[in-house]
Gaussian input, Z-matrix of N, CA and C with variables (Angstrom, degrees):
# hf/3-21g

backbone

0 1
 N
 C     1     B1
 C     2     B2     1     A1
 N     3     B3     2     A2     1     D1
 C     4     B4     3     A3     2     D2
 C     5     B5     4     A4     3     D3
 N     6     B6     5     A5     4     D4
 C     7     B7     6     A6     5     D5
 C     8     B8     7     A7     6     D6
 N     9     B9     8     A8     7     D7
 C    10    B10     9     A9     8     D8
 C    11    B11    10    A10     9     D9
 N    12    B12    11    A11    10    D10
 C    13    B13    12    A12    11    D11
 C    14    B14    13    A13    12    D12
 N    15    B15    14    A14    13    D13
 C    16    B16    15    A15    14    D14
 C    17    B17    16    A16    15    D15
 N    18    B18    17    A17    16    D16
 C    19    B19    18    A18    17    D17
 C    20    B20    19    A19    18    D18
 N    21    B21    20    A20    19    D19
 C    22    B22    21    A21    20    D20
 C    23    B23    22    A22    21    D21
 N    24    B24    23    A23    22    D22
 C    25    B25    24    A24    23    D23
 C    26    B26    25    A25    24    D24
 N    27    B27    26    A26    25    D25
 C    28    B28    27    A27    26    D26
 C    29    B29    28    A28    27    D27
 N    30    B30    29    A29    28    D28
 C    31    B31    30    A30    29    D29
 C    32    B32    31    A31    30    D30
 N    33    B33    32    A32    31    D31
 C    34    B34    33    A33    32    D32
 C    35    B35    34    A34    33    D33
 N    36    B36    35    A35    34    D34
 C    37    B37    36    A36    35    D35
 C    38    B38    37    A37    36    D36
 N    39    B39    38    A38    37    D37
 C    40    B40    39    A39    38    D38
 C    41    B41    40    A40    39    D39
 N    42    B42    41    A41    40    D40
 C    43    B43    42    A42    41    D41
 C    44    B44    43    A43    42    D42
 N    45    B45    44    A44    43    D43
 C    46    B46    45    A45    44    D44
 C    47    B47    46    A46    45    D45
 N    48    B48    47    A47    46    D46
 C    49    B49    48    A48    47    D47
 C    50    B50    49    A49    48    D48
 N    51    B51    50    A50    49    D49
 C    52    B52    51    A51    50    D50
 C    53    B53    52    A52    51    D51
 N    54    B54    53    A53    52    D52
 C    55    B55    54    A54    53    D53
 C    56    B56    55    A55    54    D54
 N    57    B57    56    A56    55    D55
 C    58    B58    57    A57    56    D56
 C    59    B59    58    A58    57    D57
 N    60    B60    59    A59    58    D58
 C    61    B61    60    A60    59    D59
 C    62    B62    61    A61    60    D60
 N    63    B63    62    A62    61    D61
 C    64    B64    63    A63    62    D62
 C    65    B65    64    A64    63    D63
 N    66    B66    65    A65    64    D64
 C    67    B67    66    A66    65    D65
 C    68    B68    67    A67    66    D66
 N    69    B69    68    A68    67    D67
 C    70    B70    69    A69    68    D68
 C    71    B71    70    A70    69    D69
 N    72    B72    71    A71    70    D70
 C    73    B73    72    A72    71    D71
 C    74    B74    73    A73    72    D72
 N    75    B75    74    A74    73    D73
 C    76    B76    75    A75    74    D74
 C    77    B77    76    A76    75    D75
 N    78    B78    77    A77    76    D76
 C    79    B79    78    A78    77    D77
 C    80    B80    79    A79    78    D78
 N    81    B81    80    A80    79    D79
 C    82    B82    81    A81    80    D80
 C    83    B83    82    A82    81    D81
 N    84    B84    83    A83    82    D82
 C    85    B85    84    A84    83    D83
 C    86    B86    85    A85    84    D84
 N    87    B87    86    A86    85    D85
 C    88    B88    87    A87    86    D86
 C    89    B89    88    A88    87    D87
 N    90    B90    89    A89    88    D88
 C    91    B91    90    A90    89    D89
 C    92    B92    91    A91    90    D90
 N    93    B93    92    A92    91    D91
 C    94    B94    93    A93    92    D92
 C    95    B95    94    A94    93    D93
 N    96    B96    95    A95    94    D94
 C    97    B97    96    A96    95    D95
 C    98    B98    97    A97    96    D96
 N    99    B99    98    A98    97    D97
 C   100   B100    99    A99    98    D98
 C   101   B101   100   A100    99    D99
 N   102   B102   101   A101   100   D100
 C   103   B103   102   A102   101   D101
 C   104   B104   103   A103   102   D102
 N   105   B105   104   A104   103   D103
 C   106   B106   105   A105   104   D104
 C   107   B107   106   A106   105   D105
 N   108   B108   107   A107   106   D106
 C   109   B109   108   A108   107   D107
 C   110   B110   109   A109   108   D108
 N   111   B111   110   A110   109   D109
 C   112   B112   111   A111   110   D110
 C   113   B113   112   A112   111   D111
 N   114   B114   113   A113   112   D112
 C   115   B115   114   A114   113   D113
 C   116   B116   115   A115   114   D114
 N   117   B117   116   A116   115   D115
 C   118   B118   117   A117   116   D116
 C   119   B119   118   A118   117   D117
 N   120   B120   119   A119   118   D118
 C   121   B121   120   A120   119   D119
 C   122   B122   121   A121   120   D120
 N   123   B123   122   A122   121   D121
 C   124   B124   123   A123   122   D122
 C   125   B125   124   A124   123   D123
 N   126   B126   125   A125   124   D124
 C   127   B127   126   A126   125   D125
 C   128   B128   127   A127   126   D126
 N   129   B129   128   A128   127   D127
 C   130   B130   129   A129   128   D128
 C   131   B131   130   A130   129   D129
 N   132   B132   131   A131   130   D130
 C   133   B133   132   A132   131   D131
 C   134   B134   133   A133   132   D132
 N   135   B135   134   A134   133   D133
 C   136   B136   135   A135   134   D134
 C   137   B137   136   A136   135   D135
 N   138   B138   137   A137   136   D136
 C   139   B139   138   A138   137   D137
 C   140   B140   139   A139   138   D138
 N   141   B141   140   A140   139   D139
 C   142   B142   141   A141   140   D140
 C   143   B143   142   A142   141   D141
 N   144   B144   143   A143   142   D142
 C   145   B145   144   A144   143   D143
 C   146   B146   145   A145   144   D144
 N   147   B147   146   A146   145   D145
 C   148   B148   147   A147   146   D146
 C   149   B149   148   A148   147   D147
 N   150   B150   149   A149   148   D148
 C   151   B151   150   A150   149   D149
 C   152   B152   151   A151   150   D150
 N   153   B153   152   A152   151   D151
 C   154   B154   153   A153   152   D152
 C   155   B155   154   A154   153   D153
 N   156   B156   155   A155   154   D154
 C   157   B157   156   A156   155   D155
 C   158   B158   157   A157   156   D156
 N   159   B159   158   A158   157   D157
 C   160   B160   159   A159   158   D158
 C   161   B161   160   A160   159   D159
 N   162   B162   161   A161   160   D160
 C   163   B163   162   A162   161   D161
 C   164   B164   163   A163   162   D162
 N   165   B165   164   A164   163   D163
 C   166   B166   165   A165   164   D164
 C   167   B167   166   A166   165   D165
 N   168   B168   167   A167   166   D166
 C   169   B169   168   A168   167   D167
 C   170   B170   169   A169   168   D168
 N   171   B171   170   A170   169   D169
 C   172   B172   171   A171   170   D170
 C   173   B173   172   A172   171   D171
 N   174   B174   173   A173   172   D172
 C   175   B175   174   A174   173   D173
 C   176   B176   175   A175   174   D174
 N   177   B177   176   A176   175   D175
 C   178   B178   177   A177   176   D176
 C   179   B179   178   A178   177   D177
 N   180   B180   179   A179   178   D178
 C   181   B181   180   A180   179   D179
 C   182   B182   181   A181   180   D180
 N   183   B183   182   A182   181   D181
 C   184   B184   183   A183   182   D182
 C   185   B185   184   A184   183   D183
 N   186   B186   185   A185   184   D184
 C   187   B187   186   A186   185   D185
 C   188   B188   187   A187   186   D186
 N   189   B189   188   A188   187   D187
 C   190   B190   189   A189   188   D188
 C   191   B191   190   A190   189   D189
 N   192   B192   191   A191   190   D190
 C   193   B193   192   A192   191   D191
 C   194   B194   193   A193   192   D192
 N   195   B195   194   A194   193   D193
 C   196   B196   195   A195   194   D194
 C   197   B197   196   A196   195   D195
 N   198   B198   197   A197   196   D196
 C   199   B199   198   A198   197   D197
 C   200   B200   199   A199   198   D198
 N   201   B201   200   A200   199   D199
 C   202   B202   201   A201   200   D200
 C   203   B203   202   A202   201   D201
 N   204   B204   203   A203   202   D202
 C   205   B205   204   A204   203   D203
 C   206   B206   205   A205   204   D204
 N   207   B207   206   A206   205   D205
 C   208   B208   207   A207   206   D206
 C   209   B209   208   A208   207   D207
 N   210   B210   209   A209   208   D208
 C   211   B211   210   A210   209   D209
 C   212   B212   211   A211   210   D210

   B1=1.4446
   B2=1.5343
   B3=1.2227
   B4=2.0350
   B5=0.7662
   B6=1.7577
   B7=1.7137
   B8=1.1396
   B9=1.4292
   B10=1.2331
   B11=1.9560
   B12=1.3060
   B13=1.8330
   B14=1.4509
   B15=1.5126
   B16=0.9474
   B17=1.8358
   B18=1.8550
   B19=1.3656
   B20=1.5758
   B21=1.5320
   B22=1.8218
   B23=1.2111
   B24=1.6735
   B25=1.8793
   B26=1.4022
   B27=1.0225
   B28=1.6147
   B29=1.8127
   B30=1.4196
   B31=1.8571
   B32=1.3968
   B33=1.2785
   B34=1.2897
   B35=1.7012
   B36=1.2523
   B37=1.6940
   B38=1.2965
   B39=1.4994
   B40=1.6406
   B41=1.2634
   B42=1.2674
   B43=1.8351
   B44=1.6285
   B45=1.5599
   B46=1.2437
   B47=1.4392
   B48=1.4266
   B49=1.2377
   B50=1.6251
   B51=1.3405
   B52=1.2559
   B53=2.0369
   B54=1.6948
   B55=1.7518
   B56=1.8625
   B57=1.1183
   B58=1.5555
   B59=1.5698
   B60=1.3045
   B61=1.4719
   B62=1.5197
   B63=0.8718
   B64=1.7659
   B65=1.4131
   B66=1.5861
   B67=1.4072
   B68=1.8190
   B69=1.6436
   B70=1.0678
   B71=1.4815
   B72=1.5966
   B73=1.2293
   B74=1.8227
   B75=1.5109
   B76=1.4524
   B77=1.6385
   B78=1.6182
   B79=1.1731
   B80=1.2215
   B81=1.1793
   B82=1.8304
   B83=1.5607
   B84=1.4863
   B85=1.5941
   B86=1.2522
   B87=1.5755
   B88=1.4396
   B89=1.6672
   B90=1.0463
   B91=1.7242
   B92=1.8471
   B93=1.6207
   B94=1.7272
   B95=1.7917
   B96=1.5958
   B97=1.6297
   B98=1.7369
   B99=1.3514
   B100=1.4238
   B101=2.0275
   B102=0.8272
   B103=1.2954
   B104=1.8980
   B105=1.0083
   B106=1.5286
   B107=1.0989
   B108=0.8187
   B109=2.0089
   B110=0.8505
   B111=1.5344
   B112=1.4121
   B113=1.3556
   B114=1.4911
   B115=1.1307
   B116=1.8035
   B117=1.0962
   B118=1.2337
   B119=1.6960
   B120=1.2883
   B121=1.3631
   B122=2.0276
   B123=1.4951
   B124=1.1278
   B125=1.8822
   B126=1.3560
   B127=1.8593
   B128=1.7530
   B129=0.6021
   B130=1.5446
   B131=1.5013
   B132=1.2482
   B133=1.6224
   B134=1.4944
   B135=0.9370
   B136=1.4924
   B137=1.4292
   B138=1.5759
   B139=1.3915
   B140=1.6366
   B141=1.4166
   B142=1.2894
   B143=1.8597
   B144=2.0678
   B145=1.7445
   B146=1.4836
   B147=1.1357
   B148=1.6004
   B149=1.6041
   B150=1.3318
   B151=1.0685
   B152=1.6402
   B153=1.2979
   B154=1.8172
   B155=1.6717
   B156=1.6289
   B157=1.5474
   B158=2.0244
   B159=1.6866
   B160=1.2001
   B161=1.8292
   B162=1.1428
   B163=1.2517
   B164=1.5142
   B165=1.0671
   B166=1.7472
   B167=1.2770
   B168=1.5992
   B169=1.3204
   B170=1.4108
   B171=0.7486
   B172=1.5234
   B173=1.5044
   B174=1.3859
   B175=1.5317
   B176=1.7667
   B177=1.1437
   B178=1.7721
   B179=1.6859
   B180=1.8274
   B181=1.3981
   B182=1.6352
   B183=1.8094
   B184=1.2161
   B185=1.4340
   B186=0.7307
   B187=1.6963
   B188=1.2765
   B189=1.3579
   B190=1.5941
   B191=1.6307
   B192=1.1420
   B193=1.8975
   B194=1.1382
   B195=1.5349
   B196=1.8300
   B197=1.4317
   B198=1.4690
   B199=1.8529
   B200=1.2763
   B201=1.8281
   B202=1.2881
   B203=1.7655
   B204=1.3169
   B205=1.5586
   B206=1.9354
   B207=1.0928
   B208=1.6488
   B209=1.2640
   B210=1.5246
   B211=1.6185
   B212=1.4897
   A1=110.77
   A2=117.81
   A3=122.77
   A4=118.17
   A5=118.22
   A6=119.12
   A7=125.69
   A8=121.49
   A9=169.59
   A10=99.36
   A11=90.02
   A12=92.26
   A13=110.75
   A14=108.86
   A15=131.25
   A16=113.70
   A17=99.46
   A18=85.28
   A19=131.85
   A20=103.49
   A21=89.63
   A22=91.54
   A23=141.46
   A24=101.98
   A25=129.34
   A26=104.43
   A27=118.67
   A28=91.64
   A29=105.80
   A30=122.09
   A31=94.21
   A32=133.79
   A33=144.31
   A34=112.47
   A35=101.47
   A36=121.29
   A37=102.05
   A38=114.50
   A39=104.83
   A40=121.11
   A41=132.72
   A42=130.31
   A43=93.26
   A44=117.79
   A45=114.09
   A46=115.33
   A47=130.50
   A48=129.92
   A49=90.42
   A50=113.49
   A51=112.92
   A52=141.79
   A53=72.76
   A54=82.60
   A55=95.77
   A56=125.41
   A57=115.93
   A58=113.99
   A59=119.89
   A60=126.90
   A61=136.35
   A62=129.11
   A63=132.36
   A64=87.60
   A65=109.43
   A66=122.57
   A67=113.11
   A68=110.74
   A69=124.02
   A70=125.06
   A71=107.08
   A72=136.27
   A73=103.86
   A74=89.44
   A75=101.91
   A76=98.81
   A77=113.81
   A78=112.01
   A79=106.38
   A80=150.03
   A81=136.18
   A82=85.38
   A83=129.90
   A84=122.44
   A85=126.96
   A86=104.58
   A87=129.78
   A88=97.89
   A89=118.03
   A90=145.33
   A91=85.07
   A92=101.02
   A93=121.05
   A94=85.07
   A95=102.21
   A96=112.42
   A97=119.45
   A98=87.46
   A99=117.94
   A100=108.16
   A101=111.37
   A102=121.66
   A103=116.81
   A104=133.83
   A105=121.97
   A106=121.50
   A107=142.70
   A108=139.41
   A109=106.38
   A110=118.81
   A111=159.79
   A112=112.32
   A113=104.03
   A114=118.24
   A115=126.90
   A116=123.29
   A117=138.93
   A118=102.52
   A119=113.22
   A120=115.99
   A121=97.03
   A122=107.41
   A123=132.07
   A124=93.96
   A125=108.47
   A126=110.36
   A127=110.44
   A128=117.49
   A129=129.44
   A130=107.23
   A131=136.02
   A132=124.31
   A133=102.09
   A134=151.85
   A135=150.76
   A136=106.61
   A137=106.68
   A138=107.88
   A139=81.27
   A140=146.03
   A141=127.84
   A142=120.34
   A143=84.47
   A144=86.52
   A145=105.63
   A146=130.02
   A147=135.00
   A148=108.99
   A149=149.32
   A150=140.29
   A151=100.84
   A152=112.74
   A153=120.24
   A154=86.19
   A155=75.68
   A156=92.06
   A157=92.05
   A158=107.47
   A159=88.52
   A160=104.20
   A161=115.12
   A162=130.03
   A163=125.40
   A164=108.42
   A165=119.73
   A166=91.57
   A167=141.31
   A168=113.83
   A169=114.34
   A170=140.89
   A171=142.77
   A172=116.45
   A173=118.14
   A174=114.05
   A175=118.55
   A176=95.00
   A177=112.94
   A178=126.72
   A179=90.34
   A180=105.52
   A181=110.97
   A182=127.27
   A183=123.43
   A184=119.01
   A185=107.31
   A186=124.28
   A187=136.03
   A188=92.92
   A189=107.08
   A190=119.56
   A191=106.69
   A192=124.78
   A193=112.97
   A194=94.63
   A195=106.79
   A196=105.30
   A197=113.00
   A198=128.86
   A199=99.37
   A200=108.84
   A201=107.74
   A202=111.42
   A203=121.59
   A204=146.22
   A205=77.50
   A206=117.71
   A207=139.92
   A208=102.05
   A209=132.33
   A210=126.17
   A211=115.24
   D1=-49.71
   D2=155.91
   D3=-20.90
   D4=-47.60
   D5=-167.57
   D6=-93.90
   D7=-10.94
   D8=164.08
   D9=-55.09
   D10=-67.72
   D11=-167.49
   D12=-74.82
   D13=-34.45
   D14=172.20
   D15=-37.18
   D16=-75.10
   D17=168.95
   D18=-74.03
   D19=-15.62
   D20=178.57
   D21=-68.08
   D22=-34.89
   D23=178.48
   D24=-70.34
   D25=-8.20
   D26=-161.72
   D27=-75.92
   D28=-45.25
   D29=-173.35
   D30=-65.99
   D31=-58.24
   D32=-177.06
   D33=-41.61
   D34=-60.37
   D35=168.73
   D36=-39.11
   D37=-85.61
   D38=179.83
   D39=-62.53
   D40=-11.05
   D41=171.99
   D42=-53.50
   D43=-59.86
   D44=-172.71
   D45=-32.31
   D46=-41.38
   D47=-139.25
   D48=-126.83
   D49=40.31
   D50=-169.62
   D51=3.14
   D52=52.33
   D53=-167.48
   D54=-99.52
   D55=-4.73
   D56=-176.54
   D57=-59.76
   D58=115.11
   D59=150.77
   D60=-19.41
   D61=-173.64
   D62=166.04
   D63=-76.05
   D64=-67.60
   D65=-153.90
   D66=-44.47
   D67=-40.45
   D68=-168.28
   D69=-88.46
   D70=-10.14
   D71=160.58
   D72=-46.90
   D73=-66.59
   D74=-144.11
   D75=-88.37
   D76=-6.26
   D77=162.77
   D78=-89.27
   D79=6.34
   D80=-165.19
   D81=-129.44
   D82=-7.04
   D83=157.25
   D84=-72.97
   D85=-32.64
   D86=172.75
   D87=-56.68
   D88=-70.85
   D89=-129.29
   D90=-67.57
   D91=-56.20
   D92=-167.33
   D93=-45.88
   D94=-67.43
   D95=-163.53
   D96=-27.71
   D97=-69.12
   D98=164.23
   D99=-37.35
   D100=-66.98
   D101=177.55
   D102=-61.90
   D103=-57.10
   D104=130.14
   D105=-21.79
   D106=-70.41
   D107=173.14
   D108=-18.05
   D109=-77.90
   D110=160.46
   D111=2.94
   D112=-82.45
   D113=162.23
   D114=-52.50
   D115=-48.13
   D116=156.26
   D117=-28.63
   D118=-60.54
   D119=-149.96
   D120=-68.87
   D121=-38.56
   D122=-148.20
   D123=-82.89
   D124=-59.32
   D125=160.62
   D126=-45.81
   D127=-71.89
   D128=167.46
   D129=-32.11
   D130=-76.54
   D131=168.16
   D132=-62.87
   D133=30.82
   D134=153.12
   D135=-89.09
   D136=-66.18
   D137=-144.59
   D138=-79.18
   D139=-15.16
   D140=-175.21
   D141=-61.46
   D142=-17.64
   D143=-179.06
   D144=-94.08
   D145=22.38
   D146=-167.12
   D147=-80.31
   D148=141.43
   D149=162.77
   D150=-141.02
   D151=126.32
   D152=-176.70
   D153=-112.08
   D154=140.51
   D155=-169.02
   D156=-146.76
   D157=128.91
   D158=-176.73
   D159=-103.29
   D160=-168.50
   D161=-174.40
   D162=-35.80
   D163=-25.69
   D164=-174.18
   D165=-105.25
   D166=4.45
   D167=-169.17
   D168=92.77
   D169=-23.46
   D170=-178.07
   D171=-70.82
   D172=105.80
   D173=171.47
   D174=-53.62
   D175=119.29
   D176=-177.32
   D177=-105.66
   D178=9.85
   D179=-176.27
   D180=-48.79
   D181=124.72
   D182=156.25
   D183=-38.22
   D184=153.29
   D185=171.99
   D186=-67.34
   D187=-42.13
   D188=155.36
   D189=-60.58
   D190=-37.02
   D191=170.68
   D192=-46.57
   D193=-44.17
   D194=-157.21
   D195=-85.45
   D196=-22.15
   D197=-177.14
   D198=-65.03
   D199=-64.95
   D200=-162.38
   D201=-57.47
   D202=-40.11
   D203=-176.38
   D204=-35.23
   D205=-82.88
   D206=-155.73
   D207=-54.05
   D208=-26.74
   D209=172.91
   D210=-49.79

C-alpha cells in the first residue's frame, strides 16, 4: 500500500508540472482506482467491528450496521 501512495504522489508531482504522458495518465487512474478499493475494503472491515451503544447500555446499532456485521 506505501508503494502504491508513493507513486500516485510521485504522478501527482509531475501532473502539477504538466509533464504526465498518455501512459502515466492511465497508470495514475489505475493506481487512484486501486487505492479507493483499498480503502473501501478497509472502512468496510472497520465499521463491521462497530457496536453503538447508548447511555443506559443498550445496543443502538443501525440496522444496516447490524446487516452488514451478518454478511
Amino acid at each position: 500500500m506505501q508503494d502504491l501512495v508513493k507513486r500516485i504522489n510521485e504522478l501527482s508531482a509531475k501532473q502539477k508540472n504538466n509533464s504526465l504522458t498518455t501512459e502515466e495518465k492511465k497508470e495514475q487512474k489505475k493506481l487512484r482506482s486501486q487505492y479507493i478499493e483499498a480503502m473501501k475494503l478497509s472502512l468496510e472491515s472497520h465499521l463491521k467491528t462497530i457496536k453503538v451503544v447508548n447511555e443506559k447500555g443498550e445496543d443502538i446499532t443501525p440496522i444496516k450496521l447490524k446487516e452488514l456485521k451478518n454478511k
